[in-house]
N, CA, C and O atoms as a GROMACS GRO file, in nm:
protein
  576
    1UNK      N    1   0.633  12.075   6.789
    1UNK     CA    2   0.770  12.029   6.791
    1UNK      C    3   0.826  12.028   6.934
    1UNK      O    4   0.887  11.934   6.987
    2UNK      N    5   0.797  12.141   6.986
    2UNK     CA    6   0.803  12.129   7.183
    2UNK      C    7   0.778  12.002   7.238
    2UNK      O    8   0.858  11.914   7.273
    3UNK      N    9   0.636  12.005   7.238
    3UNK     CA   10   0.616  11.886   7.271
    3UNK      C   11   0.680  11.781   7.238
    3UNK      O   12   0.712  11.703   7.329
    4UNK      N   13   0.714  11.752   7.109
    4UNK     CA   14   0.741  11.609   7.083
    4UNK      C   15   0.908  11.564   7.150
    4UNK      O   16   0.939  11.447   7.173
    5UNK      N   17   1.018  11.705   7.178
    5UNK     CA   18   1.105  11.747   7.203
    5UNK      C   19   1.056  11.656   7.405
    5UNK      O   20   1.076  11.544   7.451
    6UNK      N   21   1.012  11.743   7.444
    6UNK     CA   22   1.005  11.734   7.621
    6UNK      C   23   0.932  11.553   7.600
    6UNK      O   24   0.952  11.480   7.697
    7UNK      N   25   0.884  11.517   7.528
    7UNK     CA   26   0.844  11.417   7.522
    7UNK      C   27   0.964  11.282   7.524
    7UNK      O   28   0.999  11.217   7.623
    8UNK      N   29   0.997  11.270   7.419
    8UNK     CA   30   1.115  11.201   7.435
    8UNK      C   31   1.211  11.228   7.543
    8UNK      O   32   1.267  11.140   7.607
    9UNK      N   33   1.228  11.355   7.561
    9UNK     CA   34   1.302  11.430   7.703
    9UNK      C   35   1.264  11.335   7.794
    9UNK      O   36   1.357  11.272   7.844
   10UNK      N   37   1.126  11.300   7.837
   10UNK     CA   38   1.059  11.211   7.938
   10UNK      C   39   1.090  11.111   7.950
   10UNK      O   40   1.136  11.063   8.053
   11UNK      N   41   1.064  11.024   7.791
   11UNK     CA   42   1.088  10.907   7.798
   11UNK      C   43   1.234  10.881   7.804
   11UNK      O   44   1.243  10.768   7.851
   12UNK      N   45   1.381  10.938   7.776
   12UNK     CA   46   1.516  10.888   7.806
   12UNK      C   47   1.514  10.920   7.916
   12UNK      O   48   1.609  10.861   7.969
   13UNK      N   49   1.447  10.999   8.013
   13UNK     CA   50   1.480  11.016   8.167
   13UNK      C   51   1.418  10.863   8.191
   13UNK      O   52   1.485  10.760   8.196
   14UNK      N   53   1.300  10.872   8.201
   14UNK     CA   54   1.238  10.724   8.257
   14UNK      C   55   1.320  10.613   8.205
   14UNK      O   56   1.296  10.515   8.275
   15UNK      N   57   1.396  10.586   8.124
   15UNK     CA   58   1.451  10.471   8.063
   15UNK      C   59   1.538  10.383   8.146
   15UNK      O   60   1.539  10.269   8.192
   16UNK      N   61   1.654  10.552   8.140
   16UNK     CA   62   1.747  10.561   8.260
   16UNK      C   63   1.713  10.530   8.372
   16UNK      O   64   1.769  10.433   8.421
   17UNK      N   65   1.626  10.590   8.439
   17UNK     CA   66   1.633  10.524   8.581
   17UNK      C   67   1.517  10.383   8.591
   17UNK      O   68   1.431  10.347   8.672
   18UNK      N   69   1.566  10.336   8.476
   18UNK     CA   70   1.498  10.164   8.489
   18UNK      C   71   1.648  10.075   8.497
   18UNK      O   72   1.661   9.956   8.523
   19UNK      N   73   1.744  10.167   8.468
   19UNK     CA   74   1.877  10.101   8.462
   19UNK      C   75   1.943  10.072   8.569
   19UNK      O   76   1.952  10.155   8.660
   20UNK      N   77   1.991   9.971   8.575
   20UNK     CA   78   2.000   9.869   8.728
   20UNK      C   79   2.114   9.764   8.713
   20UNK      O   80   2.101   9.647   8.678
   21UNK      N   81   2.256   9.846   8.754
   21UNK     CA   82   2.343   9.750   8.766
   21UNK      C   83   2.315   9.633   8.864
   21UNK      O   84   2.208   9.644   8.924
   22UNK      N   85   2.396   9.514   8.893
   22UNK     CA   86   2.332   9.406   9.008
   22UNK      C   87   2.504   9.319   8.994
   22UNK      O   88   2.582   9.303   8.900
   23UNK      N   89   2.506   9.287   9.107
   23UNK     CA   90   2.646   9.210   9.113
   23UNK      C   91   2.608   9.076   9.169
   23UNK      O   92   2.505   9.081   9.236
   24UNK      N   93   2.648   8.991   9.162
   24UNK     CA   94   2.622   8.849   9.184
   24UNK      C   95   2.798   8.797   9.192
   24UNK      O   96   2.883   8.805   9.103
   25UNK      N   97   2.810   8.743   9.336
   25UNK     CA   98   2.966   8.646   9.297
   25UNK      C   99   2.986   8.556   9.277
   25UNK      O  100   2.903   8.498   9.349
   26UNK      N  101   3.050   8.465   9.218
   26UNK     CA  102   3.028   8.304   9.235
   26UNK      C  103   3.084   8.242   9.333
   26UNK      O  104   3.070   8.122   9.357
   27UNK      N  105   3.146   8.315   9.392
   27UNK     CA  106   3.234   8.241   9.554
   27UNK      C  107   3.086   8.185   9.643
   27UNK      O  108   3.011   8.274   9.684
   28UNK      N  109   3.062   8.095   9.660
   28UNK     CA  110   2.981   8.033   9.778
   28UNK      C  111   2.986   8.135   9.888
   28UNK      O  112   3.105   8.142   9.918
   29UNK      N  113   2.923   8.210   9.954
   29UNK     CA  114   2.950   8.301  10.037
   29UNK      C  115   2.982   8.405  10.024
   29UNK      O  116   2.920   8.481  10.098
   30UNK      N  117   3.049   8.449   9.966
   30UNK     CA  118   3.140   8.542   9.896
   30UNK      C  119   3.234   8.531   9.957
   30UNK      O  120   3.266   8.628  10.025
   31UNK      N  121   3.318   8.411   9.962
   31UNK     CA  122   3.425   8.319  10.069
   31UNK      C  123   3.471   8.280   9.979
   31UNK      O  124   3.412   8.242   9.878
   32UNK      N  125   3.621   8.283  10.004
   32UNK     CA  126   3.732   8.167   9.898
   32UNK      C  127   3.844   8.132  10.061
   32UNK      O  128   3.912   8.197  10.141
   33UNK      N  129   3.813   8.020  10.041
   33UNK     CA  130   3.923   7.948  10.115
   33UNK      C  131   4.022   7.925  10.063
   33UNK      O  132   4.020   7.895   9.944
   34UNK      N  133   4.153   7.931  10.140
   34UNK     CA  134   4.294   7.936  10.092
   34UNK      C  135   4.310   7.744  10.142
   34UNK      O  136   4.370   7.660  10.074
   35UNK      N  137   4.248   7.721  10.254
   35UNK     CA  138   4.304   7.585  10.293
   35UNK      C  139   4.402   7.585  10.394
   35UNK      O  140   4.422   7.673  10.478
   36UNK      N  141   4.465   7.472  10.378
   36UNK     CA  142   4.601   7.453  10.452
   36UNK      C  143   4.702   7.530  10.375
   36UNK      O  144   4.676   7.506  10.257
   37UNK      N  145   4.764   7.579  10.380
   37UNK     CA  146   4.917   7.599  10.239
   37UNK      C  147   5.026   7.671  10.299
   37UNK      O  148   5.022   7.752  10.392
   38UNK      N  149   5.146   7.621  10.216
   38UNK     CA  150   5.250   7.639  10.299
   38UNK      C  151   5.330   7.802  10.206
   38UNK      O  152   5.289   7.823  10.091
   39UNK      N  153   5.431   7.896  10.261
   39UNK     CA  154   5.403   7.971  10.211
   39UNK      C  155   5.520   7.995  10.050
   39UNK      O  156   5.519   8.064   9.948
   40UNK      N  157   5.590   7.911  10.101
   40UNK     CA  158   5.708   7.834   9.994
   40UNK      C  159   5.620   7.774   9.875
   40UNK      O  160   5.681   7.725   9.780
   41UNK      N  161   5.485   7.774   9.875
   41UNK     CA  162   5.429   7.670   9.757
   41UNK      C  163   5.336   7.695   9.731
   41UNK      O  164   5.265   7.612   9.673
   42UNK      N  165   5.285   7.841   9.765
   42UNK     CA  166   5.170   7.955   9.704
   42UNK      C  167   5.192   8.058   9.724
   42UNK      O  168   5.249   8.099   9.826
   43UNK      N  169   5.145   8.141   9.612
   43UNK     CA  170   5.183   8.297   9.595
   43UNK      C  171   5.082   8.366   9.653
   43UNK      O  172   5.097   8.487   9.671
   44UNK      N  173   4.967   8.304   9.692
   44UNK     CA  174   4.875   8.395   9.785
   44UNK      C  175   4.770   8.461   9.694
   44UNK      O  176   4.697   8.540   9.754
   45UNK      N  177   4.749   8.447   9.577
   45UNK     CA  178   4.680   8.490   9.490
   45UNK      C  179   4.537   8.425   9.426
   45UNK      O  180   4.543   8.336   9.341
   46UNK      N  181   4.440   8.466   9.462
   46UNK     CA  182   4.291   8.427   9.435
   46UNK      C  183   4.197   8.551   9.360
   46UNK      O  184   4.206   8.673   9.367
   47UNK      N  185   4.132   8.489   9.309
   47UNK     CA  186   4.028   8.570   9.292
   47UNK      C  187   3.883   8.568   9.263
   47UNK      O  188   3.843   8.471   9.197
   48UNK      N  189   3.797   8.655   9.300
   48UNK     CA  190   3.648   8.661   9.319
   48UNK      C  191   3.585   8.645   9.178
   48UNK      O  192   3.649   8.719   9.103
   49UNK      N  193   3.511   8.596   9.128
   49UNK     CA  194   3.471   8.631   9.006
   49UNK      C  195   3.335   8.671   9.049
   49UNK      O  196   3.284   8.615   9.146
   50UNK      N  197   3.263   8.779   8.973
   50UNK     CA  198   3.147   8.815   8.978
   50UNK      C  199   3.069   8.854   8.820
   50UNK      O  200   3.128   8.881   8.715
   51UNK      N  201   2.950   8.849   8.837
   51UNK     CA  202   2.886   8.862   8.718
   51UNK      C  203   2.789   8.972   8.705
   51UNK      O  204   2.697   8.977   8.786
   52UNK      N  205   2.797   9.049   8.625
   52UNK     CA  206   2.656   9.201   8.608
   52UNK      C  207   2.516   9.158   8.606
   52UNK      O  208   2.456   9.262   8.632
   53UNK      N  209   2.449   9.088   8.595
   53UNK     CA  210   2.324   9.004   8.613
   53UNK      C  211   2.179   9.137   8.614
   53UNK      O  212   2.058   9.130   8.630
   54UNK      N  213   2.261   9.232   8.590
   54UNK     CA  214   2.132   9.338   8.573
   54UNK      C  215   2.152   9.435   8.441
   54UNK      O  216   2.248   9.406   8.370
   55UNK      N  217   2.070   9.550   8.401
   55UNK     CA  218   2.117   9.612   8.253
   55UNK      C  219   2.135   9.710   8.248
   55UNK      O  220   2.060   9.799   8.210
   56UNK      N  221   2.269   9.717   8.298
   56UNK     CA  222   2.364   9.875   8.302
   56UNK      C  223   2.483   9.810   8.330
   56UNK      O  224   2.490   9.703   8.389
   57UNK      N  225   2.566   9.868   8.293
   57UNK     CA  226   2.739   9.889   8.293
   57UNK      C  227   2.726   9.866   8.492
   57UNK      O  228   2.647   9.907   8.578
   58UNK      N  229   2.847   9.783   8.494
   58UNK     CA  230   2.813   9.793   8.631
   58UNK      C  231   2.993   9.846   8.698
   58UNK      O  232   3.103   9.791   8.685
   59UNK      N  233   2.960   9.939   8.749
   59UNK     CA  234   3.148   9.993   8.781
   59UNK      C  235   3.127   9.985   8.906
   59UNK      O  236   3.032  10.009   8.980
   60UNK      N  237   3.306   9.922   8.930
   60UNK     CA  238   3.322   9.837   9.023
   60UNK      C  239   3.397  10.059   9.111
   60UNK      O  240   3.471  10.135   9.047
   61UNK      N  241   3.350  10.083   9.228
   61UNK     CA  242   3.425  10.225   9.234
   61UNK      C  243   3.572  10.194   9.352
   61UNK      O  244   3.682  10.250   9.343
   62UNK      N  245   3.545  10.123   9.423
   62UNK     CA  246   3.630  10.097   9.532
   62UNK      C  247   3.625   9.959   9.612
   62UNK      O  248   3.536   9.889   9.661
   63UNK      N  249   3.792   9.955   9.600
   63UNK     CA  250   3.822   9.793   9.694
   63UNK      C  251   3.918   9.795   9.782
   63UNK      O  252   4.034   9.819   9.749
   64UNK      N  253   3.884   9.771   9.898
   64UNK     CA  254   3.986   9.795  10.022
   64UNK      C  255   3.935   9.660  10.103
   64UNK      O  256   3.829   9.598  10.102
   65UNK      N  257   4.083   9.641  10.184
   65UNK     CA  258   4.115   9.534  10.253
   65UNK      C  259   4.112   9.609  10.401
   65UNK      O  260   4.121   9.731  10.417
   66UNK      N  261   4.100   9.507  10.510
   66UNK     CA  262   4.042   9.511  10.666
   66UNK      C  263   4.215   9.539  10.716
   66UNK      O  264   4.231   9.592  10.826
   67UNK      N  265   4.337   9.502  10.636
   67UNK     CA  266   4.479   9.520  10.639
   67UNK      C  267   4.556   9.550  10.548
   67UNK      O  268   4.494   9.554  10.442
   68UNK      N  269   4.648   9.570  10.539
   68UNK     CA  270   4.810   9.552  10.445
   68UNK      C  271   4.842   9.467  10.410
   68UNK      O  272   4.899   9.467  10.301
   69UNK      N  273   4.827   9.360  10.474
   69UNK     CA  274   4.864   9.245  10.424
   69UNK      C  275   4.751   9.146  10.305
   69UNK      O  276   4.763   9.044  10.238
   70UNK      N  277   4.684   9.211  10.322
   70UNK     CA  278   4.587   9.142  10.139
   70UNK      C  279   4.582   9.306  10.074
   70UNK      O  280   4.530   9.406  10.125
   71UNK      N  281   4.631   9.299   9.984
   71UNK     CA  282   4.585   9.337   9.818
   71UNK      C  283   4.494   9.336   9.768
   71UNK      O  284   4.522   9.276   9.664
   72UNK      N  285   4.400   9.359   9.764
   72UNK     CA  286   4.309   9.386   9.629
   72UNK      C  287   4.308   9.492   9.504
   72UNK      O  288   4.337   9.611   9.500
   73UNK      N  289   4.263   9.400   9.402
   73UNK     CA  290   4.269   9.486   9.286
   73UNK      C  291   4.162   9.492   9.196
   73UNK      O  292   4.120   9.381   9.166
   74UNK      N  293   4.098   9.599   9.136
   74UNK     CA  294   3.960   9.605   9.078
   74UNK      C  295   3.948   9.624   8.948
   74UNK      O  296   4.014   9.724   8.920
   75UNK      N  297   3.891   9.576   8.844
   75UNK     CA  298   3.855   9.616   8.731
   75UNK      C  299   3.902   9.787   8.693
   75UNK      O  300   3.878   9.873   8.778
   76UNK      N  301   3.960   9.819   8.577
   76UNK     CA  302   3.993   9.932   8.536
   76UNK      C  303   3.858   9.991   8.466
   76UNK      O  304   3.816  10.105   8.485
   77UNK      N  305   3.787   9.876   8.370
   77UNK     CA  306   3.656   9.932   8.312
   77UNK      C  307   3.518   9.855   8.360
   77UNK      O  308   3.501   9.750   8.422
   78UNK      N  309   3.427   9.950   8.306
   78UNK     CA  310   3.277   9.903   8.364
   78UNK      C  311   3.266   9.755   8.308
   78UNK      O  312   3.302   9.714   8.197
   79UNK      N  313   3.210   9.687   8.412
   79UNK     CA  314   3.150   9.508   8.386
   79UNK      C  315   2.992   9.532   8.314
   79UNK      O  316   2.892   9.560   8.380
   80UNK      N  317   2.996   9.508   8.116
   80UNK     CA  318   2.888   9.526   8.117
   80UNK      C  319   2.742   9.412   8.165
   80UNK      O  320   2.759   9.305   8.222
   81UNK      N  321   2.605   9.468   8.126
   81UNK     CA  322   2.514   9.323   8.179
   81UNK      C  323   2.546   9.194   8.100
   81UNK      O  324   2.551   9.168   7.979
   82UNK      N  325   2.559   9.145   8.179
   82UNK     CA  326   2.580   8.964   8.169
   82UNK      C  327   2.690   8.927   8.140
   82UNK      O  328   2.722   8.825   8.079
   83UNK      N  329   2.786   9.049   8.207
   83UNK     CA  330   2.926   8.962   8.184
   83UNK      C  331   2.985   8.951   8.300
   83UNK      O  332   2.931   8.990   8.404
   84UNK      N  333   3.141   8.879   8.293
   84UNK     CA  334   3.171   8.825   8.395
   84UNK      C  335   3.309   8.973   8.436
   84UNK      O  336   3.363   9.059   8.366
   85UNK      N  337   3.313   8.947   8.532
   85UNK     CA  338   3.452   9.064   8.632
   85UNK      C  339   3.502   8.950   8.729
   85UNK      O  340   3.442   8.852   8.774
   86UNK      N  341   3.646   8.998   8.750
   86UNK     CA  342   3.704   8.988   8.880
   86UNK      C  343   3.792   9.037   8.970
   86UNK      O  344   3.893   9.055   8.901
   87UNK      N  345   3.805   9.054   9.026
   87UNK     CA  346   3.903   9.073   9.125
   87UNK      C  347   3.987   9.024   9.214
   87UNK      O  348   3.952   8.947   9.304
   88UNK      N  349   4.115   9.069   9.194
   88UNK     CA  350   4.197   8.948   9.243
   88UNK      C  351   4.278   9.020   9.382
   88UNK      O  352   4.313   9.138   9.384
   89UNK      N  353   4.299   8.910   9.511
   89UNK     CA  354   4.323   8.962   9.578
   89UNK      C  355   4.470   8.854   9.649
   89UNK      O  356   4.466   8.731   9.654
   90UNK      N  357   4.570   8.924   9.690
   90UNK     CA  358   4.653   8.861   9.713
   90UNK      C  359   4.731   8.914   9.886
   90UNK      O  360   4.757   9.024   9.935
   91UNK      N  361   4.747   8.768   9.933
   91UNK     CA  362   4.767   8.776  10.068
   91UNK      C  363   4.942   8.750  10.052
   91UNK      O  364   5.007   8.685   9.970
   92UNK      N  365   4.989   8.846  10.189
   92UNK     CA  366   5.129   8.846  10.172
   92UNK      C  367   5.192   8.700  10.232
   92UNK      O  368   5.312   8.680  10.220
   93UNK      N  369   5.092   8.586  10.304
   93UNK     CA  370   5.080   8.451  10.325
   93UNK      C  371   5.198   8.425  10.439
   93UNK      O  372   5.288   8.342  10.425
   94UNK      N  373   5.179   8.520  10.564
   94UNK     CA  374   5.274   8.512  10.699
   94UNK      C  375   5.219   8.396  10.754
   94UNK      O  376   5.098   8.378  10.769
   95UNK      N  377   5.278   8.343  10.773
   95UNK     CA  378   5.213   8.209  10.909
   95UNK      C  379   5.153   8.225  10.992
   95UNK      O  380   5.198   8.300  11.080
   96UNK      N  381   5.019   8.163  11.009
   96UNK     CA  382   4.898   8.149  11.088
   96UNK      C  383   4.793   8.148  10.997
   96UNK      O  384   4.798   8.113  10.879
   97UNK      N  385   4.663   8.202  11.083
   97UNK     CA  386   4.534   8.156  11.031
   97UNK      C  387   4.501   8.293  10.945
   97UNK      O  388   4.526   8.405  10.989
   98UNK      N  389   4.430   8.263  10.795
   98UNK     CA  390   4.416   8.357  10.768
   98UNK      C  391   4.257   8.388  10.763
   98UNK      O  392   4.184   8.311  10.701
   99UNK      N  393   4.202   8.510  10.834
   99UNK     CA  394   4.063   8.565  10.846
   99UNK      C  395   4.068   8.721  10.788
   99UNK      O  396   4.086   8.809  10.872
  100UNK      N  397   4.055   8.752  10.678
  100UNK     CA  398   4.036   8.886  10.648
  100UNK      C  399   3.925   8.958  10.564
  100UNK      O  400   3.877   8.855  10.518
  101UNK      N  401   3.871   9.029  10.526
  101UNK     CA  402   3.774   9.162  10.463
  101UNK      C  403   3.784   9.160  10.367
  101UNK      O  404   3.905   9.182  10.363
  102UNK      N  405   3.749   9.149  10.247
  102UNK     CA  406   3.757   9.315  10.130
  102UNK      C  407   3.607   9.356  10.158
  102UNK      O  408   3.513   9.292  10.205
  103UNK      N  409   3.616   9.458  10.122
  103UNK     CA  410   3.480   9.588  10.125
  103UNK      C  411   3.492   9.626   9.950
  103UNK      O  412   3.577   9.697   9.898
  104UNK      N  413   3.352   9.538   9.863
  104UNK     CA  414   3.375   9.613   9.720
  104UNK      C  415   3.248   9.734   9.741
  104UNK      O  416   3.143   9.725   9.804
  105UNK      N  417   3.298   9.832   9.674
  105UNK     CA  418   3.202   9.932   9.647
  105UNK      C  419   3.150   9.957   9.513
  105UNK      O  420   3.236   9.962   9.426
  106UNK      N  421   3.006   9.978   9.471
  106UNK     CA  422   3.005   9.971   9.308
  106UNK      C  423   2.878  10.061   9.352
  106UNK      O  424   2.850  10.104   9.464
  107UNK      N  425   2.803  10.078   9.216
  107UNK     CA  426   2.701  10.101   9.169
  107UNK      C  427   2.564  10.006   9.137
  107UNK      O  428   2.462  10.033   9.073
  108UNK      N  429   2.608   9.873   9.215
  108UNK     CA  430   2.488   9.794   9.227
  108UNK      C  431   2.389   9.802   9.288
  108UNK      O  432   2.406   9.839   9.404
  109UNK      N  433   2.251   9.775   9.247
  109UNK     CA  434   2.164   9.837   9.356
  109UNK      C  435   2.110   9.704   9.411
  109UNK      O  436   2.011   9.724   9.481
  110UNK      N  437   2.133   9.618   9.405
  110UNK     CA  438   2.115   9.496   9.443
  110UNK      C  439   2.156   9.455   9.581
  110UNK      O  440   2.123   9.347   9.631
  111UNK      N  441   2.255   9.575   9.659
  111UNK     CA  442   2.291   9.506   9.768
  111UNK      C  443   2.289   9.680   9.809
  111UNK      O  444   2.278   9.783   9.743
  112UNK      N  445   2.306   9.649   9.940
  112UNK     CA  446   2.247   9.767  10.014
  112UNK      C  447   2.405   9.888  10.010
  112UNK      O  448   2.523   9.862  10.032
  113UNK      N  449   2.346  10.003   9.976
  113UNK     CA  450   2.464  10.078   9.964
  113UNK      C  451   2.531  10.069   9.802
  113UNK      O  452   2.544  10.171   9.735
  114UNK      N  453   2.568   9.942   9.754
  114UNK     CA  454   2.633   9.894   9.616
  114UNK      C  455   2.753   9.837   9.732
  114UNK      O  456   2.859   9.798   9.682
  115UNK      N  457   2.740   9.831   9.865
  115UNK     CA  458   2.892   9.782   9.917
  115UNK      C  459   2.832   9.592   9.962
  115UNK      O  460   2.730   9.551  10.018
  116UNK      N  461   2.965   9.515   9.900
  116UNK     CA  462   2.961   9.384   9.940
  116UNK      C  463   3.135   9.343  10.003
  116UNK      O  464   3.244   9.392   9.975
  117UNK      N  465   3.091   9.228  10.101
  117UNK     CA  466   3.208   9.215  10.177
  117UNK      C  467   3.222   9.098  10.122
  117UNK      O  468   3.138   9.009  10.109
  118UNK      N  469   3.367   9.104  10.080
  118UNK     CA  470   3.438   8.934  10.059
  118UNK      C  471   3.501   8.878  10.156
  118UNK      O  472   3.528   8.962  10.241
  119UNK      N  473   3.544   8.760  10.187
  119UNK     CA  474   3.603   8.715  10.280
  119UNK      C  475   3.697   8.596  10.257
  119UNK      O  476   3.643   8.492  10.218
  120UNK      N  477   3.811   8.596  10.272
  120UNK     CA  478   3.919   8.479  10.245
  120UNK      C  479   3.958   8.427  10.392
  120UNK      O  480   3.971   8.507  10.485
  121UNK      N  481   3.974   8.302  10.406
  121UNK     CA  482   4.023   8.214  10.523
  121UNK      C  483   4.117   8.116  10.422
  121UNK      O  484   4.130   8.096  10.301
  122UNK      N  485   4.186   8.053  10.582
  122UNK     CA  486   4.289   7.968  10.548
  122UNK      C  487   4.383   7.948  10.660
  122UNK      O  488   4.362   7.999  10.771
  123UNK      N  489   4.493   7.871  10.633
  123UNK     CA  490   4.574   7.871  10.705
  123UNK      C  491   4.761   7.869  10.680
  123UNK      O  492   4.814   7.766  10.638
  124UNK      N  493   4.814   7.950  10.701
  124UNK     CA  494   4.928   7.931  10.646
  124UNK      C  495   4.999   7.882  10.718
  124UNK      O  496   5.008   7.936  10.828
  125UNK      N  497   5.081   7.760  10.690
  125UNK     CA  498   5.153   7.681  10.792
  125UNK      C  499   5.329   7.685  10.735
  125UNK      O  500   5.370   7.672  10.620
  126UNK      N  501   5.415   7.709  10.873
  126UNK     CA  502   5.549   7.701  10.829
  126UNK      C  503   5.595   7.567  10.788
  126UNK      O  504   5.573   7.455  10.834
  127UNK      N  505   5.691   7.623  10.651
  127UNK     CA  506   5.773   7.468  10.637
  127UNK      C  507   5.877   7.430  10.719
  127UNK      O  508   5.982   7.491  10.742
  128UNK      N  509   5.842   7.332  10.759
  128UNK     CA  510   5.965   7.280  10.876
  128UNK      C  511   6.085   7.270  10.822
  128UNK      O  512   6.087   7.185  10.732
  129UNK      N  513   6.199   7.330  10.842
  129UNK     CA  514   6.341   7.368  10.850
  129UNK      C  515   6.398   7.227  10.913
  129UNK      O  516   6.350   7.152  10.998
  130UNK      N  517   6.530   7.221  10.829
  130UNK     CA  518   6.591   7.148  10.894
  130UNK      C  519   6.759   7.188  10.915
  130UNK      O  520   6.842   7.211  10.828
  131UNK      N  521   6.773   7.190  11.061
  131UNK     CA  522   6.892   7.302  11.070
  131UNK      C  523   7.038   7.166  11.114
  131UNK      O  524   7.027   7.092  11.212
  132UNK      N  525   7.136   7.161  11.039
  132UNK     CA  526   7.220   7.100  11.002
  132UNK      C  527   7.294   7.093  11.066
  132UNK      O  528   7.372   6.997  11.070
  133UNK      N  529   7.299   7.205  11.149
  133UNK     CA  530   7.438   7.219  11.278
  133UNK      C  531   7.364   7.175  11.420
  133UNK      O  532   7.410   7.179  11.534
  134UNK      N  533   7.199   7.120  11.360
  134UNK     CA  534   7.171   7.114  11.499
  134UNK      C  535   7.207   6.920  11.551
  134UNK      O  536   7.166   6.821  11.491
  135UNK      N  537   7.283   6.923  11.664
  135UNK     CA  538   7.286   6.805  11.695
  135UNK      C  539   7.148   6.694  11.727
  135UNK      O  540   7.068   6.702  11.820
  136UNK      N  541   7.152   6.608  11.636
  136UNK     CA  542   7.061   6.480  11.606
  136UNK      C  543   7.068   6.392  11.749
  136UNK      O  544   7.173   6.367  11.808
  137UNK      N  545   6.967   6.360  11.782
  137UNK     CA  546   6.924   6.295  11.913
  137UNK      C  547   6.986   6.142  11.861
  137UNK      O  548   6.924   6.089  11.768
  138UNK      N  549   7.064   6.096  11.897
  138UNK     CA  550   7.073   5.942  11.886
  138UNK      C  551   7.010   5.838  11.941
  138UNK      O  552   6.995   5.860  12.061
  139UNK      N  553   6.949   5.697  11.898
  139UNK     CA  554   6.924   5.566  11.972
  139UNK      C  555   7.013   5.537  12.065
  139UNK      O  556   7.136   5.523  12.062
  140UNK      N  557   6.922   5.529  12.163
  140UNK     CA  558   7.033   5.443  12.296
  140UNK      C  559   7.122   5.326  12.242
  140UNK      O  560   7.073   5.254  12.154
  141UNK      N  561   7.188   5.312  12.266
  141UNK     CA  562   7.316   5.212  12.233
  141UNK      C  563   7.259   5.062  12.358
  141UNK      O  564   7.173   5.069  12.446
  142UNK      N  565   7.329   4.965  12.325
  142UNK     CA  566   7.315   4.885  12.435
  142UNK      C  567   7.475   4.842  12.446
  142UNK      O  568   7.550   4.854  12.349
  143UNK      N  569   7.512   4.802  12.547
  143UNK     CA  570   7.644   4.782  12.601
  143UNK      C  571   7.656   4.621  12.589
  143UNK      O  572   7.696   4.580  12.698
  144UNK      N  573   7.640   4.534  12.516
  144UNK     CA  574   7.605   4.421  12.596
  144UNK      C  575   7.772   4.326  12.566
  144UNK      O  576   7.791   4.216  12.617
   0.00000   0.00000   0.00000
């Protein structure tokens, strides 16, 4: 009965460590471009989708941004195999070019560490104002 006991003992250890979360994103790169956009006419909000592509629960542990000014936010529960996760990350969309980080951390063994870097670009451009008190350039007149 020992035996048959340490036996199975063996085989759920070995099982386990055949278990192999794996993250895969669908972003081309692991890049989402924002584009041109103005900041009056997007909320700054995207997100990564990724898929478990290996057979274990795959938990997402930590998501941090390169600043303050993007947000990220991570799954509350484990992504099981072959399903889909995401994470959504939202830029506070100040004017200029946008180049920033996330750093995900998981339990994938598919990428070195379980850490993968996302990356969002773009550009946020001001909407041109038009100020009412400002005096309007007139056409030359002709005198004739």
């Amino acid at each position: 009965m020992k035996k048959m006991l340490s036996l199975i003992a063996v085989i759920s250890f070995s099982i386990t460590g055949f278990s192999q979360a794996k993250i895969e994103f669908l972003a081309k790169d692991n890049t989402i471009d924002y584009g041109t956009v103005t900041k009056d006419s997007d909320s700054g909000i995207r997100s990564f989708e990724f898929k478990n592509t290996g057979n274990a629960p795959l938990i997402i542990t930590n998501v941090q941004s390169t600043c303050g000014c993007t947000v990220p936010s991570k799954p509350t529960e484990p992504v099981l195999p072959g399903k889909i996760g995401k994470i959504d990350v939202k830029y506070n969309m100040n004017a200029g070019p946008i180049r920033k980080t996330i750093t995900v951390e998981s339990n994938a063994t598919n990428v070195e560490g379980g850490r993968v870097a996302l990356k969002i670009k773009g550009e946020v451009i001001a909407k041109e104002s038009i100020n009412i008190l400002e005096k309007k350039k007139s056409l030359p007149t002709s005198n004739f």
